[in-house]
C-alpha angles and dihedrals in degrees: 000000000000112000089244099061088046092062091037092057087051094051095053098046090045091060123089120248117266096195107154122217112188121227147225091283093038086059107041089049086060092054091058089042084051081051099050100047093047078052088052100044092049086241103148101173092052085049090052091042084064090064129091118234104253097032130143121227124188101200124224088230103017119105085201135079105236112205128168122035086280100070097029093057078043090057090046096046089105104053106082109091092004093118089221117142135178145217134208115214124173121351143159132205131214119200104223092179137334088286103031123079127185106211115185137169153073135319128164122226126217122201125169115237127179087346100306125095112243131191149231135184117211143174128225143192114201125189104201113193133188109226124159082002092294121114119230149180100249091164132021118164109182126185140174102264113226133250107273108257119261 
């Protein structure tokens, strides 16, 4: 073996492992990404599949509070077809616990109105929780963001 693998081989196995293990916020943000693209993609019953059973939602457009898989797959009926689609902008998370994760920030909502796609900013809180190993919206609380002040 040429001189040159040899001393590549013991370079390599001299170096420590990198292996990346993502954690609690990682995770949760992937949750709201998973969200994000169901929304996208008008699929209501993979939006409601990435809530936990007993969550709360506070709807962008509800006057309700929806809590349990029931509402919440009520809140999304329309969805399927609907051509709306949605965008995350900036957001930060918080780790609450190993298995608790505080997700906050903008997205912008398009929804297609007399033929022509409309938006609306909005604003959104997530609880992302790891149960059964899954990780899950508990708690979203959505609401129209205000106009920036002038």
């Amino acid at each position: 073996m040429p001189m040159f693998i040899r001393a590549l081989i013991l370079v390599l196995l001299a170096l420590p492992p990198t292996t990346t293990f993502a954690g609690p916020a990682e995770d949760a943000n992937a949750v709201v990404d998973r969200w994000a693209a169901a929304f996208t993609a008008n699929d209501a019953d993979a939006v409601v599949k990435l809530y936990t059973p007993d969550a709360i939602l506070l709807g962008t457009v509800s006057p309700i509070i929806a809590e349990g898989t029931a509402p919440i797959r009520d809140y999304f009926k329309g969805l399927p077809e609907s051509g709306n689609k949605v965008v995350i902008g900036d957001r930060r998370s918080v780790v609450l616990s190993e298995g608790a994760v505080l997700a906050t920030g903008f997205y912008e909502f398009t929804s297609i109105r007399d033929g022509k796609p409309t938006p609306t900013p909005a604003r959104f809180t997530m609880i992302v929780v790891k149960r059964d190993g899954e990780w899950l919206i508990a708690h979203h609380h959505s609401s129209r963001r205000p106009p920036p002040a002038q």
